[in-house]
C-alpha positions as CSV (number, residue, x, y, z in Angstrom):
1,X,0.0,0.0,0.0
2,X,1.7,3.7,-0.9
3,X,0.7,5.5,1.7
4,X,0.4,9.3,1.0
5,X,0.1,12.7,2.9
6,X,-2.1,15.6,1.9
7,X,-1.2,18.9,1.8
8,X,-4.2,21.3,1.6
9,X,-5.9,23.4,1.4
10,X,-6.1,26.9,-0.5
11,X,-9.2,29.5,-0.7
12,X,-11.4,28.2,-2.9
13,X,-9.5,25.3,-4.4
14,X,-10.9,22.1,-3.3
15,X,-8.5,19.9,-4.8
16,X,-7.9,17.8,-1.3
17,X,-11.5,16.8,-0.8
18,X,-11.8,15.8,-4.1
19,X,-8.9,14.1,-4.7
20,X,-9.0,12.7,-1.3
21,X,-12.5,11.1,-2.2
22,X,-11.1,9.7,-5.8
23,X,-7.9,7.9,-4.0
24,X,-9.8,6.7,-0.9
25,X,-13.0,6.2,-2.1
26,X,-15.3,7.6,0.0
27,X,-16.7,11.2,0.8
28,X,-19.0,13.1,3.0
29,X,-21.2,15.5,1.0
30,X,-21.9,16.9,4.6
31,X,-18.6,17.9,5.1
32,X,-18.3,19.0,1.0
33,X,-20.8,21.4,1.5
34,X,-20.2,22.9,4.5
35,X,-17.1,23.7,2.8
36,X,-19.1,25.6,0.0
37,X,-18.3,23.3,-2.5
38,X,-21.6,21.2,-3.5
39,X,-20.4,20.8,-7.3
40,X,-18.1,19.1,-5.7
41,X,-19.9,16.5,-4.1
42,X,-22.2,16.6,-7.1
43,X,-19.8,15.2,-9.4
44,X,-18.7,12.6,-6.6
45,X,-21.8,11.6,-6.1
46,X,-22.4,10.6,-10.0
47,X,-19.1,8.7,-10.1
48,X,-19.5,6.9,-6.5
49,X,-19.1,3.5,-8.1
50,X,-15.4,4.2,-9.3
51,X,-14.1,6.2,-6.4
52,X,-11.3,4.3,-5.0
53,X,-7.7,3.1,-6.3
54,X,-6.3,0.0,-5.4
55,X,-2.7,0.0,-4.1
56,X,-2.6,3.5,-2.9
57,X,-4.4,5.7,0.1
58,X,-4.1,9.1,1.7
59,X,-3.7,8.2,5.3
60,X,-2.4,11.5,6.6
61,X,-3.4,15.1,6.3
62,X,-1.4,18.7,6.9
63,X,-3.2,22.2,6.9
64,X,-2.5,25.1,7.9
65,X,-5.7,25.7,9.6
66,X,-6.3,22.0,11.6
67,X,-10.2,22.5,11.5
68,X,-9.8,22.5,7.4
69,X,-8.0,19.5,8.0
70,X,-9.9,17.8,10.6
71,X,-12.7,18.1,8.0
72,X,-11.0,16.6,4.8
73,X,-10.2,13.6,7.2
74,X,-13.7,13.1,8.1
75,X,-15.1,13.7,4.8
76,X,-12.3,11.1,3.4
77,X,-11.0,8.5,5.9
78,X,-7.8,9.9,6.6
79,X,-6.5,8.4,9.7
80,X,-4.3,10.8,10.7
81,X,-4.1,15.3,10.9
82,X,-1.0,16.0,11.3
83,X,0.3,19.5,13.5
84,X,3.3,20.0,11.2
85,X,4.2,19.7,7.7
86,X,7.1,18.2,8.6
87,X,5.7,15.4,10.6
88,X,4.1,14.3,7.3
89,X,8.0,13.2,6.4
90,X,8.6,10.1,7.8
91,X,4.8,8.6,8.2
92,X,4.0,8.7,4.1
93,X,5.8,7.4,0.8
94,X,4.9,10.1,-1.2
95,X,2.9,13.7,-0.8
96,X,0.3,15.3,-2.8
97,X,0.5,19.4,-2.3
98,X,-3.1,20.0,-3.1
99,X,-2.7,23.9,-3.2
100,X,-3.1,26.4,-6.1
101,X,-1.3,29.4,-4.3
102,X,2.0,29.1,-6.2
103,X,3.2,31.9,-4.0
104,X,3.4,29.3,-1.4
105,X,4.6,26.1,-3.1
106,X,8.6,26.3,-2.9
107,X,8.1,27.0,0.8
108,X,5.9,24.1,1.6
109,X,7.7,21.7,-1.0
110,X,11.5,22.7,0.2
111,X,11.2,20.1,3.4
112,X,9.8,17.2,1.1
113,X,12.6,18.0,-1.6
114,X,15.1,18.0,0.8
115,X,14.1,14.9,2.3
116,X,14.0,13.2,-1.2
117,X,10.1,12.5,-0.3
118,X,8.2,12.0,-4.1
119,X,5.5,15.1,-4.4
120,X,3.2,15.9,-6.5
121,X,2.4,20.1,-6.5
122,X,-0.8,21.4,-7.6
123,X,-1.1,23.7,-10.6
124,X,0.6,26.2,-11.2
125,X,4.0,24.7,-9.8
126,X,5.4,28.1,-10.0
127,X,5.1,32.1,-11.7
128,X,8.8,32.5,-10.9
129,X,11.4,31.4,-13.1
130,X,14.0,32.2,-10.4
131,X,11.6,29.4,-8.7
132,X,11.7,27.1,-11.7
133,X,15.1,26.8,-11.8
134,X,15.2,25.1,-8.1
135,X,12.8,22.9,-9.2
136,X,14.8,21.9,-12.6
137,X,18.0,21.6,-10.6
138,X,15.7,19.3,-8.2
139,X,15.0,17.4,-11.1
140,X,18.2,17.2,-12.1
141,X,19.2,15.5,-9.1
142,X,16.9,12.7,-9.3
143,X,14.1,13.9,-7.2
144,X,10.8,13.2,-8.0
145,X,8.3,15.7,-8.8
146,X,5.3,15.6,-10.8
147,X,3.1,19.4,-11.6
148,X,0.4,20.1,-14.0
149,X,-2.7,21.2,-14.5
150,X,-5.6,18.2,-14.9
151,X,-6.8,19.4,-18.2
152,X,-3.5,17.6,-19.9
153,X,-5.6,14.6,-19.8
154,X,-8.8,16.3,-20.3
155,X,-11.2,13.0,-21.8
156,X,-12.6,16.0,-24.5
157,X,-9.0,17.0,-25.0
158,X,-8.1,13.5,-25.7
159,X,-10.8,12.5,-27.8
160,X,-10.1,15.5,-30.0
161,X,-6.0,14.5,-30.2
162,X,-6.9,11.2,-31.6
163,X,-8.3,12.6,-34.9
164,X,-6.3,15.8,-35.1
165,X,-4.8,14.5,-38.3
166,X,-8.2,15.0,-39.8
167,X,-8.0,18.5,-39.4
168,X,-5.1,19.4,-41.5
169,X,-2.3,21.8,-40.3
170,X,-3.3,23.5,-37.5
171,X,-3.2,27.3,-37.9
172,X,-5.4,29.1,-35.2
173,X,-6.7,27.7,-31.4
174,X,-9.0,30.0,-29.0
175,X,-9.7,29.3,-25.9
176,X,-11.8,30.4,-23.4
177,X,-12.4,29.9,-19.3
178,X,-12.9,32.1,-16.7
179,X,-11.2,33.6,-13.0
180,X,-7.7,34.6,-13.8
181,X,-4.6,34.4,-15.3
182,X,-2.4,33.5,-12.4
183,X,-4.4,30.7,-11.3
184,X,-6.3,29.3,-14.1
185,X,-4.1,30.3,-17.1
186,X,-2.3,26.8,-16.7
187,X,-5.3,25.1,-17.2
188,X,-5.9,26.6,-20.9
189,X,-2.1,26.5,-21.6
190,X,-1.4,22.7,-20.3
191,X,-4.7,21.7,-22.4
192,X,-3.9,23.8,-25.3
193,X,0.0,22.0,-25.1
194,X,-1.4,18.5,-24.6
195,X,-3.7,19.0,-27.2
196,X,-0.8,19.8,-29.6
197,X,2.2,17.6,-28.3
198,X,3.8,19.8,-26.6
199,X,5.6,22.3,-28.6
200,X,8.0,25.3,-27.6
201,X,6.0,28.2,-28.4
202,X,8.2,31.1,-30.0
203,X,6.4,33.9,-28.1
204,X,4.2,35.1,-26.1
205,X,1.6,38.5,-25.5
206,X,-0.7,39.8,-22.7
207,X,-3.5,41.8,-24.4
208,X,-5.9,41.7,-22.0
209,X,-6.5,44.2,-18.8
210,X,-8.0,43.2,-14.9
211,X,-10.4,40.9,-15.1
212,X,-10.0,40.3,-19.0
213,X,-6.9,38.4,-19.5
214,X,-6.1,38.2,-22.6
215,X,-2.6,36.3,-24.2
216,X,-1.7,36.0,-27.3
217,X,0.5,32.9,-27.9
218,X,2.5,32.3,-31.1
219,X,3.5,28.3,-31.4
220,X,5.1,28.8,-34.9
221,X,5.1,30.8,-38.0
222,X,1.8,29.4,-38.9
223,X,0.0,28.7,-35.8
224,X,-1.6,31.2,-33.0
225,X,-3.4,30.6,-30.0
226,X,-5.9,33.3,-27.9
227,X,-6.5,32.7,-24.6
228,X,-9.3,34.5,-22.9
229,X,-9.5,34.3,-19.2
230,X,-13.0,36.6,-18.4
231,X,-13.5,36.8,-14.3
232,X,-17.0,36.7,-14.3
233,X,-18.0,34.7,-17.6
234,X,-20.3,32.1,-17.6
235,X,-19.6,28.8,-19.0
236,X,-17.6,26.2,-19.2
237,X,-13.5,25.8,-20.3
238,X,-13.5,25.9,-24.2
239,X,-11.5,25.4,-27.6
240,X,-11.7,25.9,-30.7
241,X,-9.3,24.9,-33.0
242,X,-9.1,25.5,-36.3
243,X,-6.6,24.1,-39.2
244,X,-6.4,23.5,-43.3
245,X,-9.1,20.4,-43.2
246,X,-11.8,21.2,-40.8
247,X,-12.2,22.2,-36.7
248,X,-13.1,21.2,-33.9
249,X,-15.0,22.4,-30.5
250,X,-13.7,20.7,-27.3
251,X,-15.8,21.4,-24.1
252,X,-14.2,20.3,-21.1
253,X,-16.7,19.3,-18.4
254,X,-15.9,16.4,-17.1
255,X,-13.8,17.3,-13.6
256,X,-13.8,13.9,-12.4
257,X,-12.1,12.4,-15.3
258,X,-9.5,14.0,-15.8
259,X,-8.5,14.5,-12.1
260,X,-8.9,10.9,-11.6
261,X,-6.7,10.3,-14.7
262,X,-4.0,12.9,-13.1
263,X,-3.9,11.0,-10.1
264,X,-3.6,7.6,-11.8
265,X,-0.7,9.3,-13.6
266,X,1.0,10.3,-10.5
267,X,0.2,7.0,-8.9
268,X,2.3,4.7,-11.8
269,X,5.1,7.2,-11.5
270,X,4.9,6.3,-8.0
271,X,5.0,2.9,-8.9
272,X,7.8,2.7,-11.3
273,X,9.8,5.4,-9.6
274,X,9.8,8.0,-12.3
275,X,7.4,10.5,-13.4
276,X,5.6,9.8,-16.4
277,X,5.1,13.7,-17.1
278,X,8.1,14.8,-18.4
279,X,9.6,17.9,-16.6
280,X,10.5,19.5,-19.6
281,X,6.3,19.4,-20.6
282,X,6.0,21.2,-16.7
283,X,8.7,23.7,-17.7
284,X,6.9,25.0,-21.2
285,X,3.9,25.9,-19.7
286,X,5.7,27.5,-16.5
287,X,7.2,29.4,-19.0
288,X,4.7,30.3,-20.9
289,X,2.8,31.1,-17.8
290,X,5.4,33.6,-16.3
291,X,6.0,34.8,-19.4
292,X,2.4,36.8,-19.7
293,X,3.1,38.0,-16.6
294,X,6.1,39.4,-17.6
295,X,4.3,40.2,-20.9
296,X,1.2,42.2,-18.4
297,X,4.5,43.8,-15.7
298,X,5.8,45.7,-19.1
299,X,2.9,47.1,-20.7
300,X,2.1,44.3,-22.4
301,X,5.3,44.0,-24.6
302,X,6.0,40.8,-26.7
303,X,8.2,38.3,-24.4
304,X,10.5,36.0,-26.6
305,X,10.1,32.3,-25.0
């Protein structure tokens, strides 16, 4: 059994109750909702008969605030809330850092890196390439680390990558969610990157202004993508993607699926000792990432990636 610590949780991000629920297979929607997070529990609920994976559980939990914690354990069957992140260190195999506050993540990471203890850190991983490249010299060094956004293995996004042939070259993507850049941008850039196999975009463009993030991103001489991040949009996470054949709409709904394939993902790395995300995939859309903020910090100039 690989036993695993959670590390949660951030405002509004409820990553370790779900993700507790998917690994251990059980929830309380009490507990969910008291939280303020019945979607949560909704999409739990409709996929009860598949919560659970063999071979791995989350038997201990960290928070800052212990009453946050207390409650994930109840809602999950955690056995154990720990008083410090440190304690989590010699009790688990592995630890999930189930927060989207990137601000926050080298901090909280640092005494699991050190220790050699195999993470996995909640999107973003970082906004700081001064931050990145502790992480890549982590790497480097044979530590284990796994970051990305869910939407990498987005079932629509999927579904969509297995006929992208049909659709000729591929000349123009937009894409369209909603909250912000800091936060959410991954998710449109790591699905917009999976989608396409990965490739080093040449440049990148904030266009936008608060609460209208806007980024241009050019992945070659032929090929743009438009991210639109609108605060208060309705809706769910879309793309469009257009080439010299035909299109295609992709509508990513399905949370569930593609935070139970992320996990699944982290789990066989576990497993076989390596990642199966390449770091280099994590450092493209970090890059990327940063690089609109950079892009926004300037007066929106063009930042060569």
């Amino acid at each position: 059994m690989i036993k695993i610590g959670m590390i949660g949780m951030s405002v509004g991000n409820a990553h370790p109750y779900s993700w507790t629920a998917i690994i251990n297979g059980r929830f309380s929607r009490k507990e969910i909702d008291k939280a303020g997070f019945p979607a949560v529990s909704d999409y739990l609920e409709a996929n009860q008969n598949t919560l659970g994976i063999a071979g791995a559980k989350i038997t201990h939990i960290y928070c800052d605030d212990q009453e946050i914690a207390k409650s994930i354990a109840r809602s999950g069957g955690i056995e154990t809330v720990v008083p410090r992140i440190e304690d989590l260190i010699d009790q688990v195999d592995a630890v999930i850092l189930g927060r989207d506050d990137p601000e926050n993540h080298l901090k909280m990471a640092k005494p699991f890196m050190d220790a050699k203890v195999p993470i996995f850190i909640d999107k973003p991983l970082c906004i700081d390439l001064e931050e990145l490249k502790v992480y890549e010299a982590y790497i480097k060094q044979g530590g284990f680390l796994m970051s990305c956004s869910s939407m990498r293995y987005a079932a629509e996004v999927m579904a969509v990558k297995s006929n992208i042939n049909k659709l000729g070259q591929i000349q123009l993507l937009t894409i369209v969610g909603k909250k912000d850049w800091k936060k959410y941008g991954v998710h449109m850039v790591e699905a917009c990157m999976s989608l396409l196999n990965d490739p080093k975009p040449i440049s990148v463009q904030y266009l936008g202004k608060e609460n209208f993030d806007i980024v241009q991103l050019k992945i070659s001489q032929t090929c743009y993508a438009t991210i639109h991040l609108i605060a208060d949009i309705s809706g769910t996470f879309q793309m469009n993607v257009f080439g010299t054949k035909d299109w295609a709409h992709i509508d990513i709904q399905n949370s569930f699926s593609m935070f139970k394939e992320n996990i699944l993902e982290f789990i066989k790395g576990l497993i076989q000792t390596k990642p199966t995300l390449d770091f280099d995939k994590t450092r493209n859309v970090i890059r990327i990432i940063a690089g609109a903020l950079e892009s926004k910090e300037k007066g929106n100039i063009k930042i060569d990636l």
